[in-house]
DRENBA-761426 format. One record per residue (C-alpha): residue in three letters; residue number from 1; x, y, z. Coordinates in nm, 3 decimals, decimal comma. Layout:
REM DRENBA-761426
   aa    i       xx       yy       zz
  ALA  NUM        X        Y        Z
...
//
This chain:
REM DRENBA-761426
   aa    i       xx       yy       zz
  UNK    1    0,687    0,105    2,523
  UNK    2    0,425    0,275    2,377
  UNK    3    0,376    0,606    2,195
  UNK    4    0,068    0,852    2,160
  UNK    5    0,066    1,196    2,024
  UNK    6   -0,215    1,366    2,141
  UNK    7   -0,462    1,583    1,967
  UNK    8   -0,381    1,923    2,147
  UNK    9   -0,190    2,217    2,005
  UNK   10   -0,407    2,312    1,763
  UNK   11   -0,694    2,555    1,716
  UNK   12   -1,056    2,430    1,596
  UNK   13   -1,152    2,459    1,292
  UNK   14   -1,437    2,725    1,306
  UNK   15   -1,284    2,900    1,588
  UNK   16   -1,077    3,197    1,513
  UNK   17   -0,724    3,320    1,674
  UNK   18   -0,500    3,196    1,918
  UNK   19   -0,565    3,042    2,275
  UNK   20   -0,241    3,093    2,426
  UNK   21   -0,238    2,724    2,510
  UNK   22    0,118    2,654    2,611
  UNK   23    0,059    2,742    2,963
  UNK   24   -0,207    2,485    2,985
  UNK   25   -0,028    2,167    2,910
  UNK   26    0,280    2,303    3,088
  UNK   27    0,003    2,336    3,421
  UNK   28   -0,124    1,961    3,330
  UNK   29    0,193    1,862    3,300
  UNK   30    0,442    2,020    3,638
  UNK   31    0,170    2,161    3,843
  UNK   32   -0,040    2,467    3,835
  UNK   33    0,207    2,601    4,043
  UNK   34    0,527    2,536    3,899
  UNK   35    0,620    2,937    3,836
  UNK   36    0,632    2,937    4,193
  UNK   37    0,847    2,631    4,239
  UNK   38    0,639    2,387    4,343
  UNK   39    0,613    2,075    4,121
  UNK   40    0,319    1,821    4,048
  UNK   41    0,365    1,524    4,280
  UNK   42    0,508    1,261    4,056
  UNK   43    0,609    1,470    3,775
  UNK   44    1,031    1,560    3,703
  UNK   45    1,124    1,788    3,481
  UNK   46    1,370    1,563    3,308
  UNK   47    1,449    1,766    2,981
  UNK   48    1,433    2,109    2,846
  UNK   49    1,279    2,434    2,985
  UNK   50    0,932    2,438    2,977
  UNK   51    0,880    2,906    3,021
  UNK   52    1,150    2,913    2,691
  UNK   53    0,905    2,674    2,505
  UNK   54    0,584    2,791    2,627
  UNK   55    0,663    3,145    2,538
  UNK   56    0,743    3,017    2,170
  UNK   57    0,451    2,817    2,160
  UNK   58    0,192    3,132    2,316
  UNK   59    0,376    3,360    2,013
  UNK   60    0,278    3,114    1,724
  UNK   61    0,008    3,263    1,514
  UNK   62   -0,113    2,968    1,317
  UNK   63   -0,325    2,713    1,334
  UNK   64   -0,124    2,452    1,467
  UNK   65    0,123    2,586    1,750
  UNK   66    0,222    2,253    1,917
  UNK   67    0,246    1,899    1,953
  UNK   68    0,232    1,682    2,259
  UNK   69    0,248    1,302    2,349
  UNK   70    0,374    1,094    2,571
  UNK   71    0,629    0,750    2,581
  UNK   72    0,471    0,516    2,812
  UNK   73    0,651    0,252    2,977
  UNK   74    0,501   -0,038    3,129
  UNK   75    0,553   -0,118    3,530
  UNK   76    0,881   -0,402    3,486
  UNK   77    1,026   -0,149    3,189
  UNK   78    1,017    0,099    3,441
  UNK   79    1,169   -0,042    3,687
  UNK   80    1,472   -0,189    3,456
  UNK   81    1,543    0,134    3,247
  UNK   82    1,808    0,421    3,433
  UNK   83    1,765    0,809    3,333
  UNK   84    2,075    0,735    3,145
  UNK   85    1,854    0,514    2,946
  UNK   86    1,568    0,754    2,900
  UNK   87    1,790    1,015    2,801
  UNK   88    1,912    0,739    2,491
  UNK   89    1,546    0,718    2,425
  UNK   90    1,510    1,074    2,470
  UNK   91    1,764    1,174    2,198
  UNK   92    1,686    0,872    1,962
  UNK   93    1,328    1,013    1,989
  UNK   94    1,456    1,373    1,883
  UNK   95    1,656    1,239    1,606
  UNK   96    1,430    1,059    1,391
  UNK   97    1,140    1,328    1,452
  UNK   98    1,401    1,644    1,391
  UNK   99    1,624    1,459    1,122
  UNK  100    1,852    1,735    0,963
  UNK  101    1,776    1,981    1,221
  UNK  102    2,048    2,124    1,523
  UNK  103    1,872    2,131    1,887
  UNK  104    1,930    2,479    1,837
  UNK  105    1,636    2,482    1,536
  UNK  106    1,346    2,319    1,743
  UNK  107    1,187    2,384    2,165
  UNK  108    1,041    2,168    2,343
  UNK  109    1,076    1,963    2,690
  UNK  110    1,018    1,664    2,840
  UNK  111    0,842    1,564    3,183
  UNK  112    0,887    1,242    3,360
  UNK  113    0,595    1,083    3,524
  UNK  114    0,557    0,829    3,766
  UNK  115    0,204    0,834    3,956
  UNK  116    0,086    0,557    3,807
  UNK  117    0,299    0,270    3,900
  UNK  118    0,501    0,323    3,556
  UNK  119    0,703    0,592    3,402
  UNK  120    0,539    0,813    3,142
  UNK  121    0,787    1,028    2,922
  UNK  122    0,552    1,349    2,830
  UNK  123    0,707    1,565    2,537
  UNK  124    0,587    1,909    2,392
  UNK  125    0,725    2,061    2,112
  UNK  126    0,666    2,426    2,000
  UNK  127    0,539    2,386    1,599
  UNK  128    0,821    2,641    1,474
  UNK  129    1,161    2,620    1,315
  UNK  130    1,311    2,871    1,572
  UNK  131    1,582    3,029    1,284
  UNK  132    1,314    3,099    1,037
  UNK  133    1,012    3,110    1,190
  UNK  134    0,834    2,936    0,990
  UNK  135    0,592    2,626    1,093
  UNK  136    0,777    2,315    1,187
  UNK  137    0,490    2,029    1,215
  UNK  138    0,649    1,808    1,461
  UNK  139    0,398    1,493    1,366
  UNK  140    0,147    1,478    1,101
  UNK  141    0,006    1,136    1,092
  UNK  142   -0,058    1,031    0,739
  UNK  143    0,286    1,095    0,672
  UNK  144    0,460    1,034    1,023
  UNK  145    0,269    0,733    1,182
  UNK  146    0,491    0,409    0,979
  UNK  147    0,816    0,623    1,103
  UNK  148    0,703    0,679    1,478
  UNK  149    0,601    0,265    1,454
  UNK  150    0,897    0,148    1,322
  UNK  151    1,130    0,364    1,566
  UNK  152    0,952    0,207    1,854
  UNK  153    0,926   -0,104    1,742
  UNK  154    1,340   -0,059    1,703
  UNK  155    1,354    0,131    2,016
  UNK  156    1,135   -0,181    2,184
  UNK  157    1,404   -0,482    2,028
  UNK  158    1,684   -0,256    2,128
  UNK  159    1,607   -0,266    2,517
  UNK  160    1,450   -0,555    2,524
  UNK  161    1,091   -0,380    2,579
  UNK  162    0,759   -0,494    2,634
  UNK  163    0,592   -0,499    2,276
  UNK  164    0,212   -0,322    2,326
  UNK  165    0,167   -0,504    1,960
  UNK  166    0,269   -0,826    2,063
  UNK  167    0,000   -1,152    2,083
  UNK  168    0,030   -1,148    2,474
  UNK  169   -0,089   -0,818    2,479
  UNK  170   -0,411   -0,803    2,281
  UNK  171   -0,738   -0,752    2,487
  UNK  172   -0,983   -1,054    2,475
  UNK  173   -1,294   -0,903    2,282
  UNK  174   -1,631   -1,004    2,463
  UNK  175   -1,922   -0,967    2,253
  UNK  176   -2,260   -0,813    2,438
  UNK  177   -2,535   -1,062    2,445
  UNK  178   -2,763   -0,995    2,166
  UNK  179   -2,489   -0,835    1,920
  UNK  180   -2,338   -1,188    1,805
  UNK  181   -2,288   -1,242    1,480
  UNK  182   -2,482   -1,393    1,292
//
């Protein structure tokens, strides 16, 4: 398994106000049409309710109003791990990211995808602490990075999961004819 926050969820620096952006990754994510019913092909709503947290996420004034990413599984994982499963993942996930806070404190939802011959858990979290109001930053990765890599490197051992760190994996590194090193 591997796991990416993405760089979304946050305005520019230099740009002023608010860009109402929690419809757009909720379109990327179910389907332009979702509101109406329909669903992106490959894509499950698997957790959460996406309106509740977009509608948090389109009132946040600040700079930083959400946080996305995705879990990505590779083809055999996918085919060996059960919803049941996912949902373990799911609320191990929530647990180390939210420690000390009730589901209650926190919105966000998850969307299962599997268009591309694997499964691919996409998260998005609204960056507020629902009771107070106040910002909740979901990931900040100076601080948050060695945590996220030593849950899934848990995570990976515990389910017997391919290891995107391990030897086997690494890319073989061609060098361009006329860069070697000298």
């Amino acid at each position: 398994m591997l796991v990416k926050f993405f760089q979304h969820g946050a305005v520019k620096k230099g740009q002023k106000g608010h860009s109402g952006g929690g419809g757009a990754v909720k379109n990327y994510l179910l389907g332009k049409n979702f509101d109406k019913g329909e669903i992106r092909e490959g894509a499950t709503l698997f957790r959460g309710d996406p309106n509740e947290t977009t509608s948090i996420i389109n009132g946040i004034g600040r700079q930083s109003y959400y946080k996305s990413g995705v879990l990505s599984f590779t083809n055999s994982d996918s085919r060996k791990l059960d919803n049941d499963q996912l949902n373990e993942i799911i609320d191990s996930f929530e647990a180390t990211m939210f420690a000390n806070l009730d589901p209650d404190q926190y919105s966000g939802y998850w969307v299962k995808h599997t268009d591309k011959d694997r499964t691919e858990l996409h998260f998005v979290y609204a960056e507020e602490e629902l009771k107070s109001g106040y910002a909740l930053p979901v990931y900040y990765a100076k601080v948050d990075k060695p945590l996220v890599d030593s849950w899934k490197d848990l995570t990976n051992d515990k389910y017997n999961l391919d290891d995107p760190n391990a030897p086997d994996h690494k890319r073989e590194r061609i060098v361009t004819k006329g860069f070697e090193l000298k």
